[in-house]
C-alpha positions in Angstrom: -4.3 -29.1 -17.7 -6.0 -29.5 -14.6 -2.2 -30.2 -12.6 -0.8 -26.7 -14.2 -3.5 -24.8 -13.3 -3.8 -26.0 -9.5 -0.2 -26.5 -9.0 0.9 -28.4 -5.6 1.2 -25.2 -3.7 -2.6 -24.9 -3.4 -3.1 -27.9 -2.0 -0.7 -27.4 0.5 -2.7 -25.4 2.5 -6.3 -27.4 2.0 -6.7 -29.9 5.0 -7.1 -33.6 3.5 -9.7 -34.4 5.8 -11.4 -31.1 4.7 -11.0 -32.1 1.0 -12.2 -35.4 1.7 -15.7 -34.3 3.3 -16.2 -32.5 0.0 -15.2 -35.1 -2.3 -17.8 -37.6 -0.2 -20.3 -34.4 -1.0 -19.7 -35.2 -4.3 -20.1 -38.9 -4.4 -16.5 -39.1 -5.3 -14.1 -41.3 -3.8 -11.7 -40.3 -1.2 -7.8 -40.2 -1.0 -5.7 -41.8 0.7 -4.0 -39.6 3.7 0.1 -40.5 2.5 2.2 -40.3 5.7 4.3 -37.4 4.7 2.9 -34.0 4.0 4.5 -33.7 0.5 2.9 -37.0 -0.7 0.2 -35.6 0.2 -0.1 -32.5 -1.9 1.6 -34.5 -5.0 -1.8 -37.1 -4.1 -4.1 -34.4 -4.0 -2.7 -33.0 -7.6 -2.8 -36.3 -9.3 -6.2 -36.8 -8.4 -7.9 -34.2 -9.7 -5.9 -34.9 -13.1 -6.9 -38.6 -12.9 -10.8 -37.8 -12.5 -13.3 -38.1 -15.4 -14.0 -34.5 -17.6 -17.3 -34.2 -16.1 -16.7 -35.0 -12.9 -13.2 -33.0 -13.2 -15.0 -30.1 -14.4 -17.4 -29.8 -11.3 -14.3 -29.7 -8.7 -12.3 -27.7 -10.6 -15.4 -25.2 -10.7 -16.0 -25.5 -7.3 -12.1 -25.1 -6.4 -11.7 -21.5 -8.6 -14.6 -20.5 -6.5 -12.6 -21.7 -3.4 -9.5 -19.7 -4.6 -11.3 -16.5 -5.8 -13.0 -15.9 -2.4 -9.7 -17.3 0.0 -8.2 -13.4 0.5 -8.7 -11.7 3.8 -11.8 -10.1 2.1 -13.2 -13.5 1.1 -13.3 -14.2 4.7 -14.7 -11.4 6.2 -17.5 -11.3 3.5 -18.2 -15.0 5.0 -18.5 -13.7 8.4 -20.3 -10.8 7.4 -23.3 -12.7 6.3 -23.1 -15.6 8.2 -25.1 -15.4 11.2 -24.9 -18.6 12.9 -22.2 -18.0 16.1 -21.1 -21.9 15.7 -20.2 -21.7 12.2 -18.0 -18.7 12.4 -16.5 -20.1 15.5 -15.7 -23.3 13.3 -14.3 -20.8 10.6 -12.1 -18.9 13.0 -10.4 -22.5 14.2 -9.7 -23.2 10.9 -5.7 -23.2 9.4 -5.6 -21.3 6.1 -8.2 -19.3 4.4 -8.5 -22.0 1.3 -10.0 -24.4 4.0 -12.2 -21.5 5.5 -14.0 -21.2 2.1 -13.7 -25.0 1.6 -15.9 -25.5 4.9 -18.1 -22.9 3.9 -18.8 -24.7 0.5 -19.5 -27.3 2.4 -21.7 -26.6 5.4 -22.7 -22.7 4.1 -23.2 -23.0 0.4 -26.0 -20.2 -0.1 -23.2 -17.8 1.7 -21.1 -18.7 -1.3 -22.3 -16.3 -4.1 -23.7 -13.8 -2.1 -19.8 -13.2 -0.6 -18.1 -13.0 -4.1 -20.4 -10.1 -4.5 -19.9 -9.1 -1.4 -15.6 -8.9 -1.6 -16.0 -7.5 -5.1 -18.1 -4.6 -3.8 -15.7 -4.0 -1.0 -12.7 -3.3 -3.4 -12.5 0.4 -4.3 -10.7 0.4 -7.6 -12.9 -0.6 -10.0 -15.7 2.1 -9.2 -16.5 5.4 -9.6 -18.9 7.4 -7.4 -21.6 10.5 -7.2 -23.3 11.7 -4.6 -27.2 11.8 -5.3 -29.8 14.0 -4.0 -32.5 11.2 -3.0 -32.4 9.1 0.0 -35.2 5.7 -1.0 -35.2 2.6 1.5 -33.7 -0.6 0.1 -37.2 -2.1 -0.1 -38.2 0.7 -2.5 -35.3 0.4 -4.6 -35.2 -3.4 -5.1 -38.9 -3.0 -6.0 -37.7 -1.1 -9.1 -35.4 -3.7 -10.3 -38.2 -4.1 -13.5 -38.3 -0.7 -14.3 -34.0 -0.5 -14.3 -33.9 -3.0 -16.4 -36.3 -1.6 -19.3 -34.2 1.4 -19.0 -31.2 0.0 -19.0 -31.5 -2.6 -22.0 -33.1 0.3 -24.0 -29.9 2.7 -23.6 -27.2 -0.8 -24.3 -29.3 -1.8 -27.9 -29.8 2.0 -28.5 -26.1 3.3 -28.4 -24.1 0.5 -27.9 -26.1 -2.2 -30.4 -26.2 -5.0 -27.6 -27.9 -6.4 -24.5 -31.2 -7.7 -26.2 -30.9 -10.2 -23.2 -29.7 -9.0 -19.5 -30.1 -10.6 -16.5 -30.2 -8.2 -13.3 -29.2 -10.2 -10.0 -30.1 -8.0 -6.9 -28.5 -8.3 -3.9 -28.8 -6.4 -0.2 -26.4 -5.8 2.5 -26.5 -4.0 5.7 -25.6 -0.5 4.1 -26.3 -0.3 0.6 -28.1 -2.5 -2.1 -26.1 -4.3 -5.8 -27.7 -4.9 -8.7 -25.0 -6.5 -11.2 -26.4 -6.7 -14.5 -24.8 -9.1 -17.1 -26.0 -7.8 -20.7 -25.5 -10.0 -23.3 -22.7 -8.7 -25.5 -21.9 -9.2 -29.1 -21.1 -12.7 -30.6 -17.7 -13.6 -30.8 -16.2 -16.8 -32.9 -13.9 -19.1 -30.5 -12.0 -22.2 -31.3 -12.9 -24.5 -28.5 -12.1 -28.0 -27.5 -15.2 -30.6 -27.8 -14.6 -34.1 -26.3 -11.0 -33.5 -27.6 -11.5 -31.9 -30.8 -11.1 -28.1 -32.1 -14.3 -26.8 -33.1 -15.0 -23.0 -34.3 -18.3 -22.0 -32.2 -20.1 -18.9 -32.0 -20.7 -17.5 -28.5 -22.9 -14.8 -27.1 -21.0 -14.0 -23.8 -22.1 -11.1 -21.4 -20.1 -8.0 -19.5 -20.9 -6.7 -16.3 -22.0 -3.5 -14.6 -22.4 -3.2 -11.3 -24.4 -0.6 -9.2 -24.2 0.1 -5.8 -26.6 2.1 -3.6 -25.9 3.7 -0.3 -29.9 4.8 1.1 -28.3 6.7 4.4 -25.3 8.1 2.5 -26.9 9.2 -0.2 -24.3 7.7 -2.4 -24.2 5.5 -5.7 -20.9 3.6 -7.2 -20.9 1.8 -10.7 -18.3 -0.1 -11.9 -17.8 -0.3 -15.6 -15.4 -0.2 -18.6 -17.6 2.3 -20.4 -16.3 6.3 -20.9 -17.1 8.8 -19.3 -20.2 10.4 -21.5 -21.9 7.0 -20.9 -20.4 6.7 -17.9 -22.5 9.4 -16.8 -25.4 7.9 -18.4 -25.9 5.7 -16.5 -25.9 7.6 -13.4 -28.8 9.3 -14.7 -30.4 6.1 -15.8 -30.2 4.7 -12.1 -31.3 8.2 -10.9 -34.0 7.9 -12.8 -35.6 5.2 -12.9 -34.9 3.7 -8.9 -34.2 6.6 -7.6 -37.6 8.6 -9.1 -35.2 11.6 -9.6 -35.3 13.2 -13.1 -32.0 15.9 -12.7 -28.8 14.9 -14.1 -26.2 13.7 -11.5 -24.0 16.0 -10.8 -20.5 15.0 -13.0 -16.6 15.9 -12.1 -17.7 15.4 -8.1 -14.5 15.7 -5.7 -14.5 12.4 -3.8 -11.2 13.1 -2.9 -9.4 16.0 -2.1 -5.4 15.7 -2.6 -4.9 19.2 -2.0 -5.2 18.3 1.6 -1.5 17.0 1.7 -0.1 20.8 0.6 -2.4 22.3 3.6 -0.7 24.1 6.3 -1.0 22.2 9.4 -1.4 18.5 7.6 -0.1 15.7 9.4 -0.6 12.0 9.2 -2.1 11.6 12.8 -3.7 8.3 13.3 -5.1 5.6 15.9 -2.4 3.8 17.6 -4.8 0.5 17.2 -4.0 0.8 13.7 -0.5 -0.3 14.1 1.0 2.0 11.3 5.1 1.4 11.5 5.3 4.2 8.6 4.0 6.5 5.9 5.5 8.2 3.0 4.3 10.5 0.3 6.2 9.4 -2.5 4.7 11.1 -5.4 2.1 13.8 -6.1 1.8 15.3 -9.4 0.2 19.2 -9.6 -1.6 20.3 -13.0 -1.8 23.7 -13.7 -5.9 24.7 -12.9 -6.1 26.7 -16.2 -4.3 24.3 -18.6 -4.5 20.4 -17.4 -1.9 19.6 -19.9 0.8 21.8 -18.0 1.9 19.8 -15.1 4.8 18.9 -12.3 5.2 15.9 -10.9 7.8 15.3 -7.5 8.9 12.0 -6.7 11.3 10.4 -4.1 12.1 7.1 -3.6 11.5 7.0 0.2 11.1 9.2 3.5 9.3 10.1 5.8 6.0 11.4 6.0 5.4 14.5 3.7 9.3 15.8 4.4 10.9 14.6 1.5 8.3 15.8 -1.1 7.9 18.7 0.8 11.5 19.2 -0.1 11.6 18.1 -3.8 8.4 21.5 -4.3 10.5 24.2 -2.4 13.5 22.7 -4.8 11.4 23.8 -7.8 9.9 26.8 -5.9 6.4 24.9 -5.9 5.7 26.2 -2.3 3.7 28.9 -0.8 1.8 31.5 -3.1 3.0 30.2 -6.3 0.9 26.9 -5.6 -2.4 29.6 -5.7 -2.7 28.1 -9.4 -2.2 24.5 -8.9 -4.1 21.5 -7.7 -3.0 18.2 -6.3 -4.0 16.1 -9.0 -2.6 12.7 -8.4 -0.7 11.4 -5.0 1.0 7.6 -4.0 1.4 7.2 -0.3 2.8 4.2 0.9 2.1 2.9 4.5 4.0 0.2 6.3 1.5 -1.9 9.4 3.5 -3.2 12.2 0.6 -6.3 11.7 -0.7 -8.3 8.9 3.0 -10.1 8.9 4.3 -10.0 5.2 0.8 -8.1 3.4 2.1 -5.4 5.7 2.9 -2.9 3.0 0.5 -1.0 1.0 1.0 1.4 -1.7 -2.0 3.6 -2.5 -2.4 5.7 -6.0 -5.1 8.3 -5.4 -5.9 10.1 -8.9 -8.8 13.7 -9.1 -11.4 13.5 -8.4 -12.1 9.8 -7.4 -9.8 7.0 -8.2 -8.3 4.9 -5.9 -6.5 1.9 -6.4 -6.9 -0.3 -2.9 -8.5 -3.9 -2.8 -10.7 -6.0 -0.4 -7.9 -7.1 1.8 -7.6 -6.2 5.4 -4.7 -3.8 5.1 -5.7 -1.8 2.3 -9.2 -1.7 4.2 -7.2 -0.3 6.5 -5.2 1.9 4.6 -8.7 3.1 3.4 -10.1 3.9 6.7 -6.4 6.1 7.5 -7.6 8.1 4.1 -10.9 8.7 5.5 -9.4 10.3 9.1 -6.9 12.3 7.2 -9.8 13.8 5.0 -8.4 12.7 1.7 -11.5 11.1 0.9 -13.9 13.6 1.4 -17.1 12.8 3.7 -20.3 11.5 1.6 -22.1 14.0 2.7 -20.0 17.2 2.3 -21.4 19.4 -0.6 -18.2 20.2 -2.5 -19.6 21.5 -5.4 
């Protein structure tokens, strides 16, 4: 149901007027503005269950897109590509994020797509990342979007018996260039509604991979459900075929490096501009270098810093030389920002060699950048191999 699903609070937050220059965009007709605030979100709920299906269907599209892309990331993706100084101005007056996207919809559509990629991109959980050994100019590497795909389709239909049809949508930002590929994946039988009735209907939906290429760093990220053999597969296939190199990429690369946190000397220093109220190492788990199943993992429930942890190892004599044969292998830090009102807290998992679980949002962006100037996340260019 169209109510359920974009419950009253949503509304609460999109400016009438705002939603009313949309619904006149649409050749739809307006709402009346109620005289209190709650009549109006109850209004703007009714509506939209009151419209026709086809018509219903268009703004409900239209508002998931709003919703997807109204974070902090959303936003800043927005701005980002916008380039017109009066439109972000107009953005930045705005009340609520909702009605940010909302205007931009309206007055900005080609800047709609373009910042979905953009925010999804930014987010650093889904991906995994190798350093490569060639540096190619964007130009050069969108020119071999042809060439990817043959390469690409061949390995899906070869060991994975699908993507016989794959659509490759390129897209380039200041620092690195996205090609998200949508392969067509095996057919599935669905039971779906048809003007009101249940129908059984074969579908042929599509998955995504996503690549992203960093020219200057020297640095590609894929995101994708597939294993790690494949995994690495296709880290050769992009190395391949855009990036005209035919050696393997080099697998098990240490994009992070926990170990830091045990070193003598290590200390959370930081910018004061970054507003950080607190930080605390609340779990790191050491494996044992010669036997990965053998393992220790410390945990406290708060603290300060690295004190308590610190602690918890000399408690289970896991300090000094008998570390010699351990490695960090897994860490969760939690940081607590004087700003960003109630998103101020942020709890990062950081797992060997290179998965971090942080989103687009500004804190966690944040909380990213903090990583970077404490040399947990190792520098792209550092050879650590």
């Amino acid at each position: 149901m169209r109510q359920s699903f974009f419950q009253q609070d949503f509304f609460r937050y999109v400016d009438l007027d705002l939603f009313n220059q949309y619904l006149r965009s649409k050749n739809l007709p307006q709402i009346d503005v109620p005289d209190k605030k709650a009549d109006k979100d109850q209004a703007m709920s009714e509506y939209l269950v009151n419209l026709s299906d086809e018509n219903g269907d268009i703004v409900v599209n239209d508002l998931m897109v709003v919703r997807d892309l109204s974070s902090d990331g959303g936003v800043v993706a927005i701005m980002e590509l916008a380039e017109d100084a009066t439109f972000k101005q107009a953005l930045s007056e705005l009340t609520s994020n909702i009605n940010r996207v909302l205007h931009c919809l309206l007055h900005k559509p080609d800047l709609i797509e373009p910042a979905l990629k953009l925010k999804q991109i930014t987010a650093t959980e889904n991906f995994h990342v190798r350093r490569v050994t060639n540096s190619v100019d964007a130009d050069q590497v969108l020119a071999k979007l042809s060439d990817f795909k043959l390469e690409l389709t061949a390995f899906l239909q070869k060991e994975e018996a699908k993507g016989s049809n794959c659509q490759i949508d390129s897209y380039q930002f200041k620092d690195r260039v996205c090609f998200f590929a949508y392969p067509e994946d095996h057919p599935k039988s669905l039971n779906l509604y048809q003007n009101g009735q249940l129908n059984q209907t074969v579908v042929h939906p599509s998955f995504e991979l996503v690549f992203v290429y960093y020219p200057e760093l020297k640095q590609l990220e894929i995101a994708t459900r597939m294993r790690s053999k494949k995994l690495q597969t296709l880290f050769n296939l992009f190395n391949r075929a855009v990036l005209d190199d035919p050696q393997p990429v080099p697998n098990n690369q240490d994009m992070l490096n926990l170990d830091m946190l045990l070193t003598d000397g290590f200390g959370f220093t930081f910018d004061p501009s970054y507003q950080l109220d607190s930080i605390c190492v609340t779990q790191i788990r050491l494996d044992y270098k010669f036997n990965r199943k053998k393992r220790f993992i410390a945990h406290v429930d708060e603290g300060n810093g690295m004190e308590q942890i610190l602690e918890e190892l000399k408690y289970r004599n896991l300090r000094g030389d008998n570390l010699q044969h351990y490695m960090v292998a897994q860490a969760t830090i939690k940081l607590r920002f004087k700003q960003f009102g109630r998103s101020n807290r942020v709890t990062i998992l950081l797992t060997a060699p290179e998965k971090i679980k942080l989103n687009e949002t500004n804190p966690h962006q944040l909380a990213k950048k903090c990583l970077q100037d404490w040399k947990i996340i190792n520098e792209p260019l550092t050879d650590t191999e």
